[in-house]
Every structure is written in C-alpha cells, then in structure tokens.
C-alpha positions, 0 to 999 in steps of 0.5 A: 500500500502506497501511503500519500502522507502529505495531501491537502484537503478542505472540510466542509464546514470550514469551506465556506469560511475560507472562501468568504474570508476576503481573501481573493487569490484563495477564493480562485485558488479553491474554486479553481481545484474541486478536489480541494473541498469536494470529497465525492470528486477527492474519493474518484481521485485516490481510487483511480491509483491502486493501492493508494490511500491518503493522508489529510492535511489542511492547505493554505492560507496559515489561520493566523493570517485568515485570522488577522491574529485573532487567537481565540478565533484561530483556535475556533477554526482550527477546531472546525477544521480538526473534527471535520478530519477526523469524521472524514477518516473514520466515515472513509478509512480505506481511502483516508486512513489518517488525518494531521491535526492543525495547528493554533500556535498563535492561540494562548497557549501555544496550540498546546491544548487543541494539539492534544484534543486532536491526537486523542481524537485520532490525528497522527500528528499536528501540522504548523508553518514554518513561520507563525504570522511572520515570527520564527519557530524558535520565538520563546512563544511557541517553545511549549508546543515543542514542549508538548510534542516532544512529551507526546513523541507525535511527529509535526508536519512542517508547511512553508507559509510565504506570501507575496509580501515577502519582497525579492528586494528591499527596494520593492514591497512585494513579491513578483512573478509568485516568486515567493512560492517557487523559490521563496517556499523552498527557501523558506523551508530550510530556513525554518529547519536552520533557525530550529537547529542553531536555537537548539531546539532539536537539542532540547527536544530529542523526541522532536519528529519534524516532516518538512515538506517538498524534500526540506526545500533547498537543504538537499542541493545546498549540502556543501554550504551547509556541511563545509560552509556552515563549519566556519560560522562566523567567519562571514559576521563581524559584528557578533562571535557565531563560533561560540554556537558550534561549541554549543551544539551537540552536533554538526550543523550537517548532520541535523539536517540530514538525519534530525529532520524528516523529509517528503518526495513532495518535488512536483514530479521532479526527477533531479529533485527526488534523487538528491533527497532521496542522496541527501536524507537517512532512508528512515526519515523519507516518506511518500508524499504528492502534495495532491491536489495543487497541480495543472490536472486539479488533483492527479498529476502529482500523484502520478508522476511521484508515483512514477518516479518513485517505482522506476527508482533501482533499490531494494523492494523493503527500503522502496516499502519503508518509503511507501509506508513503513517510515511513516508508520514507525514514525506515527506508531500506527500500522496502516491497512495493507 
C-alpha cells in the first residue's frame, strides 16, 4: 500500500469560511481545484491509483493570517477544521486512513491544548508553518508546543507559509512573478529547519519528529554550504562571535539536517529533485508524499508522476516499502491497512 502522507484537503464546514474570508487569490485558488473541498470528486481521485490511500492535511492560507491574529478565533477554526478530519477518516478509512491535526500556535497557549484534543481524537500528528504570522519557530512563544510534542513523541508536519509580501528586494514591497512560492517556499523551508537547529531546539527536544515538506526545500542541493560552509560560522559576521554556537551544539550543523529532520518526495514530479533527497536524507526519515491536489490536472498529476518516479527508482523492494509506508508508520506508531 502506497501511503500519500502529505495531501491537502478542505472540510466542509470550514469551506465556506475560507472562501468568504476576503481573501481573493484563495477564493480562485479553491474554486479553481474541486478536489480541494469536494470529497465525492477527492474519493474518484485516490481510487483511480491502486493501492493508494491518503493522508489529510489542511492547505493554505496559515489561520493566523485568515485570522488577522485573532487567537481565540484561530483556535475556533482550527477546531472546525480538526473534527471535520477526523469524521472524514473514520466515515472513509480505506481511502483516508489518517488525518494531521492543525495547528493554533498563535492561540494562548501555544496550540498546546487543541494539539492534544486532536491526537486523542485520532490525528497522527499536528501540522504548523514554518513561520507563525511572520515570527520564527524558535520565538520563546511557541517553545511549549515543542514542549508538548516532544512529551507526546507525535511527529509535526512542517508547511512553508510565504506570501507575496515577502519582497525579492528591499527596494520593492512585494513579491513578483509568485516568486515567493517557487523559490521563496523552498527557501523558506530550510530556513525554518536552520533557525530550529542553531536555537537548539532539536537539542532540547530529542523526541522532536519534524516532516518538512517538498524534500526540506533547498537543504538537499545546498549540502556543501551547509556541511563545509556552515563549519566556519562566523567567519562571514563581524559584528557578533557565531563560533561560540558550534561549541554549543551537540552536533554538526550537517548532520541535523540530514538525519534530525524528516523529509517528503513532495518535488512536483521532479526527477533531479527526488534523487538528491532521496542522496541527501537517512532512508528512515523519507516518506511518500504528492502534495495532491495543487497541480495543472486539479488533483492527479502529482500523484502520478511521484508515483512514477518513485517505482522506476533501482533499490531494494523493503527500503522502496519503508518509503511507501513503513517510515511513516514507525514514525506515527500506527500500522496502516495493507
């Protein structure tokens, strides 16, 4: 069983919310992709692979930017959109035989609380962004949800949030061309991973179990500025001594990223992208992912071509199973239906 741990889908309760939220590129975007919200029309879609089932997660926009920063509101939708998983799951296993919880890490409490509602109530793990309303993962307001996920041992599915007002350049207030979603989500990404390595989060946190979409973004082709470059920190920074964090560390910088972190083959169907993750990342920390539906064909294209690429690669049939699903069982403690 081909097990998709990284695919979005809308409930229904929370749709019409997302759609009336006064955001317009979303209300196109939405509308645009049926399978996004449309559960009849997701169903056709998993069963026209065989032996194929998905794993849900909620998409974009980040709630905290829906929200405004309303935190209780935030945790209201979170909620909305948590329990609609999981009636999903449990009315269509065989299709959707698990759900990731979203995350409130803007609520009060650090999302703690609705994190743990939803993995009693069934989620596999709990979904956040890699940056929260503009403010990194390693701000001390978030550091009790890393608390409590490492306490729980329940792995975090980690999506880039960048919009076009994160400018390509200073002089400039916005991003051009989507820019900032097909290189700024990439970089965005593997700073996220960078700012939980170097504020020693993953050295508090041991448990921690981070999935980072798309492959880690750019982390797989950038391993010499990361392993030999990073060796150096602080040779390029005079105004403050970065050497002292290396002797902090209780590793290379290098070796976090290749085997601290999780990664999915979510690469948009890209050939030279999934041999360099599948190069760069421990074989146990990879997991089969689409990202379905955002593609050309509303839904399938990504799905098969992951697919594709995934069964023409030349490797042992029980590392190609560990991939397909054993990782992601091991990493969740749940066995999935073969």
């Amino acid at each position: 069983m081909r097990i998709d741990a990284y695919t979005h889908f809308i409930p229904e309760k929370y749709f019409a919310k997302i759609v009336e939220s006064g955001h317009a590129d979303i209300g196109k975007r939405v509308r645009e992709i049926p399978c996004i919200h449309d559960l009849n029309v997701r169903r056709k879609i998993v069963d026209s692979f065989p032996d194929y089932a998905q794993i849900l997660s909620y998409p974009m926009p980040p709630l905290e930017v829906m929200t405004k920063g309303d935190a209780k509101l935030t945790e209201e939708y979170t909620k909305l959109i948590n329990d609609g998983f999981a009636e999903i799951c449990a009315k269509y296993p065989d299709q959707f035989p698990g759900w990731v919880a979203q995350g409130a890490l803007i609520a009060p409490d650090a999302g703690v609380r609705e994190a743990e509602r939803a993995l009693k109530n069934g989620a596999l793990g709990v979904q956040i962004y890699t940056n929260i309303a503009g403010k990194p993962l390693d701000d001390p307001a978030f550091e009790p949800f890393f608390a409590a996920m490492n306490k729980l041992n329940k792995p975090i599915w980690m999506h880039p949030a960048r919009a076009a007002n994160f400018p390509d350049y200073l002089t400039e207030t916005k991003s051009k061309y989507e820019i900032w979603w097909t290189f700024g989500w990439s970089y965005e990404t593997a700073a996220a991973m960078a700012r939980l390595v170097f504020s020693k989060i993953l050295d508090k946190y041991p448990n921690l179990k981070i999935i980072t979409h798309h492959f880690g973004g750019i982390a797989p082709m950038l391993e010499g500025r990361i392993g030999p470059g990073w060796d150096q920190l602080g040779a390029r920074t005079s105004d403050e001594d970065l050497s002292l964090i290396l002797k902090q560390l209780k590793k290379r910088p290098l070796d976090y990223f290749k085997h601290s972190f999780y990664a999915d083959t979510a690469v948009f169907g890209g050939v030279p992208a999934t041999h360099a993750g599948l190069a760069f990342y421990d074989l146990d920390k990879i997991v089969f992912a689409s990202d379905c539906p955002f593609d050309p064909e509303k839904g399938t294209m990504y799905t098969r071509e992951t697919l594709r690429i995934i069964e023409g690669i030349d490797m042992p049939k029980a590392d190609k199973e560990k991939i397909w699903h054993g990782n992601l069982e091991a990493i969740t403690g749940v066995k999935f239906k073969s």
